[in-house]
C-alpha positions in Angstrom: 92.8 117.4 78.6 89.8 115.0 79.2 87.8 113.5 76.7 83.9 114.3 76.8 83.2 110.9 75.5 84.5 109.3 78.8 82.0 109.5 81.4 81.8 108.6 85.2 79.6 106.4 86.4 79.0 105.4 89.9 78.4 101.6 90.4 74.8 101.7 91.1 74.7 103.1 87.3 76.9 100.1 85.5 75.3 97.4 83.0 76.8 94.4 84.6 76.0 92.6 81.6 77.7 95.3 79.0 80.7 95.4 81.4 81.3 91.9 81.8 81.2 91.0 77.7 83.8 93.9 77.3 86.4 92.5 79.8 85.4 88.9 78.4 86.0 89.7 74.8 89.0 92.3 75.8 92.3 91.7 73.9 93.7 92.1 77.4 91.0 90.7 79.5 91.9 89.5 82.9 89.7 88.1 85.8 90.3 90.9 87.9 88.5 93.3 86.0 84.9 91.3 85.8 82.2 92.2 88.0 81.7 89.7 90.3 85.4 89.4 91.5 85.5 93.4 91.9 82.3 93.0 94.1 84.3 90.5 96.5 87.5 92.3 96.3 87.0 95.7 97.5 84.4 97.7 99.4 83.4 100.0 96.7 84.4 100.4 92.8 83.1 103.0 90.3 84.0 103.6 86.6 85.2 105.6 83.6 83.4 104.6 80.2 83.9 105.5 77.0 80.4 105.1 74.4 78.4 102.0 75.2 80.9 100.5 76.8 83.6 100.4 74.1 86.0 101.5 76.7 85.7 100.9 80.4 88.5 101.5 83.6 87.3 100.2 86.8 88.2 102.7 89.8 88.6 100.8 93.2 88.2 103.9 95.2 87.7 104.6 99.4 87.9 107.4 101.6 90.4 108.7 104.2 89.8 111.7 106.6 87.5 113.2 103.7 90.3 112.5 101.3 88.9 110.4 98.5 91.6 108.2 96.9 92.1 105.8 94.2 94.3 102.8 94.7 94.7 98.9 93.8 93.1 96.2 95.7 94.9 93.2 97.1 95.2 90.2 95.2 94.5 92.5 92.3 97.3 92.7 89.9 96.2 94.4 87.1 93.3 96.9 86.2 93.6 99.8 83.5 91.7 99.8 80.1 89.5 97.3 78.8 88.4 96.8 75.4 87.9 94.5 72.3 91.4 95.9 70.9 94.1 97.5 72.6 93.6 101.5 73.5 96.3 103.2 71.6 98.5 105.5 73.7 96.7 108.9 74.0 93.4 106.8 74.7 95.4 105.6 78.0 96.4 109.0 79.1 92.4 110.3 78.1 91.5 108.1 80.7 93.9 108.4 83.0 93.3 112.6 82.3 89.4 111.9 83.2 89.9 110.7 86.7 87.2 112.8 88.8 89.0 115.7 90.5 87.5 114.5 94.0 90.2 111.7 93.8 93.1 113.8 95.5 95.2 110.5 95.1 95.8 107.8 92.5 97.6 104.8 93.1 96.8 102.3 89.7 98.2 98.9 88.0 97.2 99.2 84.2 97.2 95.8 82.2 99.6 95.1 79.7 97.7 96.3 76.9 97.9 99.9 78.1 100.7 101.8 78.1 100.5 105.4 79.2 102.9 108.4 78.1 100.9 110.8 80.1 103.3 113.5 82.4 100.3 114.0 84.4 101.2 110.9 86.1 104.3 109.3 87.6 104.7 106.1 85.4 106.7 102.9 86.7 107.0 99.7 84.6 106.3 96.2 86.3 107.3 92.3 85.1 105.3 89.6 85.0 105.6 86.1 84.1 103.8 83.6 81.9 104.4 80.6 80.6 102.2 79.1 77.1 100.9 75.6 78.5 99.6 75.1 74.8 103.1 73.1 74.5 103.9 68.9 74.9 105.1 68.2 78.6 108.7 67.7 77.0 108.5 70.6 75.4 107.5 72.6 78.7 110.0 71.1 81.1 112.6 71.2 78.1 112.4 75.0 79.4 113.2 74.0 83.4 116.1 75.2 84.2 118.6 73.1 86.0 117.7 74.3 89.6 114.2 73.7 88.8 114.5 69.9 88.1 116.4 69.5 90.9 113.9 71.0 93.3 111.3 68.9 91.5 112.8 65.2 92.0 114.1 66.3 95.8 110.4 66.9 96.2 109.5 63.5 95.1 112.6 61.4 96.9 111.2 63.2 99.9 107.0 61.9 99.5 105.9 65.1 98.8 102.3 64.7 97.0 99.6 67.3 95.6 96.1 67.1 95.7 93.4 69.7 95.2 91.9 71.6 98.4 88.1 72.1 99.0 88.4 73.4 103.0 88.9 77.4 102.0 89.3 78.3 105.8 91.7 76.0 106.2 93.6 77.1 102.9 93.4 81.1 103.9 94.2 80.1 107.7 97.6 78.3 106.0 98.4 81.3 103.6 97.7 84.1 106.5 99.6 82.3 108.7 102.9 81.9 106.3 102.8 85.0 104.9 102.1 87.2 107.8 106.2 88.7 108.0 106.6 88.8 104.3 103.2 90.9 103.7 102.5 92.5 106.8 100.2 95.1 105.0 97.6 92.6 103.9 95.4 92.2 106.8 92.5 90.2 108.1 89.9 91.8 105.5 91.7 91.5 103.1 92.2 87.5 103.1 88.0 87.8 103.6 87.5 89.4 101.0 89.7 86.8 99.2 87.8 84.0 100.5 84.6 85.6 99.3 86.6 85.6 95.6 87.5 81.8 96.4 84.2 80.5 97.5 82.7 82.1 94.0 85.3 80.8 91.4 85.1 77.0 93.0 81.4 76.8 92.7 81.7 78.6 89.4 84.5 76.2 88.4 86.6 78.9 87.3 89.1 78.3 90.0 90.7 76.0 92.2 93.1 75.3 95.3 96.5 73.1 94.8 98.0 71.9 97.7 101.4 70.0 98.6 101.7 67.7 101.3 104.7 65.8 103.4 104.8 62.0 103.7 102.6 62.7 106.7 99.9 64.5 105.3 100.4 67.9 106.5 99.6 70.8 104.4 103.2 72.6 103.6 102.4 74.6 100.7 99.2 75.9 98.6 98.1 78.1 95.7 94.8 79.3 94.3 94.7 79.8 91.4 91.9 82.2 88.9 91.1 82.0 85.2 89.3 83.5 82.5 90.2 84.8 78.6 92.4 82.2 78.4 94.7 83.1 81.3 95.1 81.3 84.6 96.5 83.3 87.3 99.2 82.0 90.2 97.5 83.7 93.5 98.3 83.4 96.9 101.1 81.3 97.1 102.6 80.4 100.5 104.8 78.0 101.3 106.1 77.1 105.3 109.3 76.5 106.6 109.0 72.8 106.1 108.0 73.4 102.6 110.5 75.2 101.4 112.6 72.6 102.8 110.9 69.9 100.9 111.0 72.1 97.7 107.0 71.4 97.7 106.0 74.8 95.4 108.5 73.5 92.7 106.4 70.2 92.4 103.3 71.7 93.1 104.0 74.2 90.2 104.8 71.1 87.5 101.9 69.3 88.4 99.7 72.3 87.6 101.8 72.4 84.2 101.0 68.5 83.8 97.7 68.6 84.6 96.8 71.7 82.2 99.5 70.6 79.2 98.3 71.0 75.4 95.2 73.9 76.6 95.3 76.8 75.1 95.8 78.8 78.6 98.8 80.5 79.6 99.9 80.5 83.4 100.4 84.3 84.8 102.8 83.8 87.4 101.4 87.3 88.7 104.9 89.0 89.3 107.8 90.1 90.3 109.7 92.6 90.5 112.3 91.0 93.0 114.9 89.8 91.5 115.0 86.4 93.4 110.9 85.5 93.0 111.7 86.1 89.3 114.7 83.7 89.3 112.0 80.9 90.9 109.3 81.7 87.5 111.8 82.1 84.9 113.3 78.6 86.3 109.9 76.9 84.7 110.5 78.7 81.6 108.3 81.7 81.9 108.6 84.9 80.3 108.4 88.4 81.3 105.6 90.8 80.2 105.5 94.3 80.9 103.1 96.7 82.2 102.8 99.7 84.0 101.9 101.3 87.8 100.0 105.0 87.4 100.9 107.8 90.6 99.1 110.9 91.1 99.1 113.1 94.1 97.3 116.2 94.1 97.4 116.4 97.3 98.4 120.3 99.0 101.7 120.0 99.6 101.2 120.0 103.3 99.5 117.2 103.0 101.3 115.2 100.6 102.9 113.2 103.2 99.5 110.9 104.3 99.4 107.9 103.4 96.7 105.1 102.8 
């Protein structure tokens, strides 16, 4: 049953400003969800709003042989609800119930604030992983586990050094490149659209580029990484061959801990749910936290089969 409070509204309609304090002052806020990276992410987004903006849900939405579909963006973990406390239950499945009916698919990651008991939707939980950097240094790497230090000082006997990255072509040229066979599906518009989110959290300061380097100065692992509400995100990691070797992420990782130690931030390791990526974010000590993916095809059956 849909709620008549909980309107659509096309993105031409949104208050920018109203939209962006709710995610800001959200119990569950999370960079994805403001404005501007929305805009640089995706082609086109609309919205489901409860009131003046006591509720919002962002719907990244596209089209497909006339079939309109709702889905989640790349190098966008985490969407859903948003609002100053967390939406109880049935206010989850009101909004997941007041999708527009011209959306014959929905494919959605809520945040972890929401949690949906809806049977109008197929409902699958996720892990992610954060670790509180408002802790000493010895009381963060107290919580390494055994591999992890290891990985750490074979990094340093080998030279290994990490320094911030300004050159963003050069950083998405490095992460394309090295993650090309392990994410085939993300494709050259989508790492544009990512530099567009890059280029606009640098100059806004809200986000920066790590790199690792070998005793000769070549670039063998990076991550950007995104904050806001207190939360910086790990995104777009990659690592080459020699790398991985060198156990660069592992130092690249503590030296983002050092340099952040005693703020009131916690570090979102943005997944997984593979058992082994896990094993490498729980090795620094971090946490898993639980949310939840959102399924909906409606869809005649003859057609159920496409695919985005």
């Amino acid at each position: 049953m849909t709620n008549p409070e909980i309107r659509f509204v096309k993105n031409a309609d949104i208050d920018f400003e109203k939209w962006d304090q709710c995610v800001a002052n959200s119990s569950f806020g999370i960079v994805y969800a403001f404005s501007w990276y929305l805009d640089r992410i995706c082609t086109n987004w609309d919205a489901l709003i409860w009131g003046n903006y006591l509720y919002i849900m962002p719907l990244v939405n596209n089209s497909k042989m006339g079939i309109r579909y709702v889905y989640q963006p790349f190098f966008t973990q985490q969407l859903g609800i948003f609002s100053t406390f967390p939406p109880e239950p049935d206010i989850v499945n009101q909004f997941l119930n007041s999708i527009p009916k011209q959306f014959r698919l929905t494919d959605m990651n809520l945040n972890l604030g929401n949690t949906p008991t809806t049977t109008s939707f197929t409902i699958r939980p996720n892990a992610t992983f954060h670790l509180e950097l408002h802790q000493n240094l010895t009381e963060i790497r107290s919580l390494y586990n055994t591999n992890t230090r290891r990985n750490i000082q074979k990094a340093l006997q080998n030279k290994v050094f990490i320094s911030q990255v300004y050159d963003i072509p050069m950083f998405l040229k490095f992460t394309q490149t090295n993650l090309k066979d392990k994410s085939p599906e993300v494709k050259t518009r989508h790492y544009e659209a990512l530099q567009k989110v890059i280029s606009y959290a640098l100059n806004k300061q809200t986000g920066e580029i790590y790199g690792a380097f070998d005793s000769g100065n070549n670039l063998i692992a990076a991550v950007f990484f995104v904050g806001s509400n207190q939360k910086v995100i790990y995104l777009a990691a990659s690592s080459n061959a020699w790398g991985t070797e060198q156990s660069a992420m592992f130092l690249l990782i503590d030296t983002f801990i050092q340099n952040n130690i005693g703020k009131n931030l916690t570090l979102d390791f943005e997944g997984s749910n593979i058992s082994g990526v896990a094993r490498f974010y729980n090795g620094f000590g971090a946490l898993p936290q639980h949310y939840y993916s959102v399924h909906q095809n409606k869809l005649p059956k003859l057609l159920r089969l496409i695919k985005k």
